[in-house]
C-alpha positions in Angstrom: -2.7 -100.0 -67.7 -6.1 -98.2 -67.6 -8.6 -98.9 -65.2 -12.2 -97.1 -64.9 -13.7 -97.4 -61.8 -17.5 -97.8 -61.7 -19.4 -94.9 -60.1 -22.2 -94.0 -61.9 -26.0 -92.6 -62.9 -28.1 -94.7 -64.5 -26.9 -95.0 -68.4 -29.2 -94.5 -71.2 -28.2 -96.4 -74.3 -29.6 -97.0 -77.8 -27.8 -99.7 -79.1 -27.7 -99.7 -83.4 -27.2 -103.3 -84.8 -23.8 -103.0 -86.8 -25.5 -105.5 -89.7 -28.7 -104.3 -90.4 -29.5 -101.1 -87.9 -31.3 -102.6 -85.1 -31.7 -100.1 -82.6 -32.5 -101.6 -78.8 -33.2 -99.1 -76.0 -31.4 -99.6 -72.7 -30.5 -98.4 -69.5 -28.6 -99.9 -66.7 -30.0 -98.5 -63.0 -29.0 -99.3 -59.2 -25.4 -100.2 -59.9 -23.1 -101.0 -58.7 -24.2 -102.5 -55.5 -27.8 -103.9 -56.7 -27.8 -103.1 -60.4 -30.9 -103.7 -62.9 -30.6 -104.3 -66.5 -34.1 -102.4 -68.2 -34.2 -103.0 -72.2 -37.2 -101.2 -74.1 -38.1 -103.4 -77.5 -40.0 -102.7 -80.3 -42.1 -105.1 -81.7 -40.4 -108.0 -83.3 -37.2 -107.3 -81.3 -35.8 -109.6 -79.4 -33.4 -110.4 -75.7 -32.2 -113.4 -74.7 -32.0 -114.0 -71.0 -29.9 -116.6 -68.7 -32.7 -118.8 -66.9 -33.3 -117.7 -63.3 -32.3 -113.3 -64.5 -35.8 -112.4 -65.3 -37.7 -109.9 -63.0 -40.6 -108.3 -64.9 -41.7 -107.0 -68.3 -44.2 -104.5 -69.2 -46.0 -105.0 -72.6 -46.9 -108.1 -75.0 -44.1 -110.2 -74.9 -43.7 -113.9 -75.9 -41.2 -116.0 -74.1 -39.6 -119.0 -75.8 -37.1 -121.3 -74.0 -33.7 -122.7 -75.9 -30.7 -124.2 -75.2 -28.8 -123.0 -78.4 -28.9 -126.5 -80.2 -29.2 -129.8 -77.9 -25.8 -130.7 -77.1 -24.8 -127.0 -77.2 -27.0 -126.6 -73.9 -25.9 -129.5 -72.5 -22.6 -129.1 -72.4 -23.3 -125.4 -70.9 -25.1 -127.1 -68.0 -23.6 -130.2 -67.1 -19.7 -128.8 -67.7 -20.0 -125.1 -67.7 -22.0 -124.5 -64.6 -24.6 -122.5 -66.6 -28.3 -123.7 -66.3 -29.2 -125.4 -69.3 -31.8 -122.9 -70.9 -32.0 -119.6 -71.7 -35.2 -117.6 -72.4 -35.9 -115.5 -75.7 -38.1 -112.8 -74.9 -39.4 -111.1 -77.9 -41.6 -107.8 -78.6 -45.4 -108.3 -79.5 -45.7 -104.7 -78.4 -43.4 -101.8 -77.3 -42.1 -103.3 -74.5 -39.9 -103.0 -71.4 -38.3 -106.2 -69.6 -36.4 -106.2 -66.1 -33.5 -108.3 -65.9 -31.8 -108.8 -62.3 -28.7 -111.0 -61.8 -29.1 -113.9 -59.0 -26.1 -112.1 -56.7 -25.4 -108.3 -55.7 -23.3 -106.4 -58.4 -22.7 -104.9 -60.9 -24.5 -105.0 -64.8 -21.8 -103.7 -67.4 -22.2 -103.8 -71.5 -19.9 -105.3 -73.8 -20.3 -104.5 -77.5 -19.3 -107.3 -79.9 -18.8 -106.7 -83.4 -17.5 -109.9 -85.2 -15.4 -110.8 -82.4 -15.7 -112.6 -79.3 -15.4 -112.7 -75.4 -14.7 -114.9 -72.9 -17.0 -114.5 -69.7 -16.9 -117.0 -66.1 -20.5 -118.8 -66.6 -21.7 -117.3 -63.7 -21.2 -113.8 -64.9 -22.9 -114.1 -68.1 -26.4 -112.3 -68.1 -28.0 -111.5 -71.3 -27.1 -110.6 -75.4 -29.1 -108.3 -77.9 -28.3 -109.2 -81.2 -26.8 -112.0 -83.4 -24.5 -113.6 -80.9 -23.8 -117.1 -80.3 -23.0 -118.1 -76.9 -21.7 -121.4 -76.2 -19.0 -123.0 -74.1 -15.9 -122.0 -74.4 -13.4 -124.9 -73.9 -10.1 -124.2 -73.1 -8.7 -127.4 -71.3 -6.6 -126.6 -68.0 -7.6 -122.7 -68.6 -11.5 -123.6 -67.8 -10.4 -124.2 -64.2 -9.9 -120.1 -63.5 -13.7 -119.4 -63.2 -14.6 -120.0 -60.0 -13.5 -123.4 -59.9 -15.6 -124.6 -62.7 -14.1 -126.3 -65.9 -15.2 -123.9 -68.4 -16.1 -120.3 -69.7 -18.9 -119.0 -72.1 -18.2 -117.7 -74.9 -19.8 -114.8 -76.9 -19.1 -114.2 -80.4 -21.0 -112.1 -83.4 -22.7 -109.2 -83.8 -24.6 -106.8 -81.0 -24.0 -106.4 -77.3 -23.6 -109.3 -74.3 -24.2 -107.9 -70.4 -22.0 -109.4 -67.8 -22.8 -109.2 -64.1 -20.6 -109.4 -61.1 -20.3 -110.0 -57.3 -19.4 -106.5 -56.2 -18.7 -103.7 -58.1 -16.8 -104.4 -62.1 -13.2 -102.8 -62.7 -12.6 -102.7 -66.6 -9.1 -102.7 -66.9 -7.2 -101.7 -70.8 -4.0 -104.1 -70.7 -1.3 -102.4 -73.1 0.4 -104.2 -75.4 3.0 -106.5 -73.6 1.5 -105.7 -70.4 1.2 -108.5 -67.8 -1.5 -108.7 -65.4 -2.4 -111.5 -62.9 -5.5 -112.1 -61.9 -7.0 -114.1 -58.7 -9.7 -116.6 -60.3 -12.4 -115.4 -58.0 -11.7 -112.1 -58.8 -12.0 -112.8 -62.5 -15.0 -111.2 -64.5 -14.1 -111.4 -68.1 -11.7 -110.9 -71.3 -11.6 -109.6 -74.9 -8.7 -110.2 -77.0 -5.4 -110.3 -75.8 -3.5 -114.0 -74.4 -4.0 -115.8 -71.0 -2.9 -118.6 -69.5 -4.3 -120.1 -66.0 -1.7 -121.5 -63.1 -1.2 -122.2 -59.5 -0.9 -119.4 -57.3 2.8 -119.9 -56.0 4.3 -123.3 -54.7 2.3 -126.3 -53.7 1.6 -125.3 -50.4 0.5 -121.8 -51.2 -1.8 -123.5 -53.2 -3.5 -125.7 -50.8 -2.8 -123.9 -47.6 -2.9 -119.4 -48.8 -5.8 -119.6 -49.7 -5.5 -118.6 -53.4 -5.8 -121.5 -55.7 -5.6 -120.2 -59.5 -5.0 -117.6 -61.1 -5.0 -115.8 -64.3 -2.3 -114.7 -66.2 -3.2 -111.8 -69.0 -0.6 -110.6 -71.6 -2.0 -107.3 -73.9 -3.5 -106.3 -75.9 -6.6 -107.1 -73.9 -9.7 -105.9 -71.9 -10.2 -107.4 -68.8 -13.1 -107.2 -66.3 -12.9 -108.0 -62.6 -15.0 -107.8 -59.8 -14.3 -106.2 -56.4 -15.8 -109.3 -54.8 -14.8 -113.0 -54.4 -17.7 -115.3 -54.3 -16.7 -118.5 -53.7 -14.7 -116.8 -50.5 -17.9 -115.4 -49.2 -19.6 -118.6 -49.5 -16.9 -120.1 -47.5 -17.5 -117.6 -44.6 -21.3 -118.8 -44.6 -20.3 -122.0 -44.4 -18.7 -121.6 -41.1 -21.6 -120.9 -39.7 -24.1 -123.4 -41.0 -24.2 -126.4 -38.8 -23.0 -129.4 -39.9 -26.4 -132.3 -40.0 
C-alpha cells in the first residue's frame, strides 16, 4: 500500500486532451487547508462547475447552466445530494476562473482517460474535458457517502477535481490488498472492487459511533480525507439550542 501525503506548492499543470489535444492551463493554490482551483482558458475552451464552487473569473466568459439531460439532474439532486445544476463556463477571451469548494480542504486532480471514477457527491468539484458525470447507482453501496444514497460518477475523456474536508490521502491499493475505509472518511475510488457494510455488530453500529464503512479490494486508487464532516457537524449541533 502506497500512500502520498499532501504537502505541497502550488501546482502548475497544462492538461492535453488525450482525443483531440486540448491543452487547459491549471494550477491548484492554498492547499491543503483552504485550497483554490485557478484554470486559464483559451477561447472556445470550456469548465464545467458544481453550482455554489464559483468564486471569480477574469476575462470574457459566458456562463450557461445544465443539468446533464433532465432526469440525469434530477436524479443527481433529489437522490444524490448534489444541487441540481452545474455551470458551463466557457472562454470568449483568454481567461482565468476561480473555483472554491463550499468546505475547507483540499482540491486534488484526477485524470480520466476512457475510464471512470466514483466520487461522494459532496466531493465532486469540477471536469475539463469530455466527461459525463451522472449518478452513480449502486444499491446498498450508495449508503457509504456520507450517509447519502448515491455517488457521482465520472467517466470519459480529460480531468475531474475532487475536493475534501481536510487535507486528501491518495492511497495505491495493490492487487489483493484489503482496505477499510470509515464512510466519512471516504473521498473517492478508481478501479479496483468495494463493497459497503456495518461497522461491527449491531450495537457498534448504533452506539460506536461509526456507522458504515467501506471495504476496498485492489487493484484500486483510493482517496480519503483527513476529516469527517458529518462528525464535525454533529459537534455544532451540541451547541445550537434547540427552538
Amino acid at each position: 500500500m502506497a500512500i502520498n501525503s499532501i504537502l505541497r506548492w502550488p501546482s502548475h499543470h497544462r492538461l492535453i486532451d488525450v482525443r483531440d489535444g486540448i491543452m487547459v492551463e491549471y494550477t491548484i493554490e492554498k492547499g491543503p487547508a483552504f485550497s483554490i482551483l485557478k484554470v486559464t482558458l483559451e477561447p472556445g475552451e470550456s469548465l464545467w462547475v458544481e453550482s455554489g464552487s464559483y468564486m471569480l473569473n477574469k476575462g470574457d466568459v459566458e456562463v450557461k447552466t445544465t443539468t446533464g439531460g433532465v432526469l440525469k439532474g434530477l436524479l443527481r439532486a433529489v437522490a444524490g445530494g448534489e444541487s441540481l445544476f452545474m455551470n458551463i463556463i466557457t472562454a470568449k477571451s483568454r481567461s482565468e476562473v476561480w473555483i472554491a469548494p463550499p468546505v475547507a480542504g483540499d482540491i486534488v486532480e484526477v485524470p480520466l482517460s476512457g475510464d471512470e471514477i466514483f466520487v461522494q457527491d459532496s466531493s465532486y468539484l469540477a471536469h475539463i474535458g469530455e466527461v459525463d458525470v451522472s449518478v452513480g447507482w449502486r444499491g446498498l453501496k450508495g449508503l457509504i457517502a456520507e450517509g447519502e444514497l448515491f455517488w457521482v460518477k465520472a467517466r470519459g475523456y480529460g480531468k475531474v477535481f475532487i475536493n475534501s474536508y481536510g487535507a486528501i490521502e491518495k492511497i495505491e491499493v495493490q492487487p489483493g490488498e484489503k482496505i477499510t475505509v470509515d464512510n466519512g472518511h471516504f473521498v473517492a475510488i478508481k478501479g479496483g472492487e468495494w463493497k459497503v457494510r456495518k461497522f461491527g455488530g449491531w450495537k457498534t453500529f448504533f452506539l460506536g459511533g461509526e456507522g458504515f464503512v467501506v471495504d476496498v479490494v485492489g487493484p484500486a486508487t483510493l482517496w480519503v480525507q483527513t476529516r469527517n464532516l458529518p462528525a464535525f457537524a454533529s459537534i455544532i449541533r451540541r451547541f445550537i439550542p434547540s427552538s
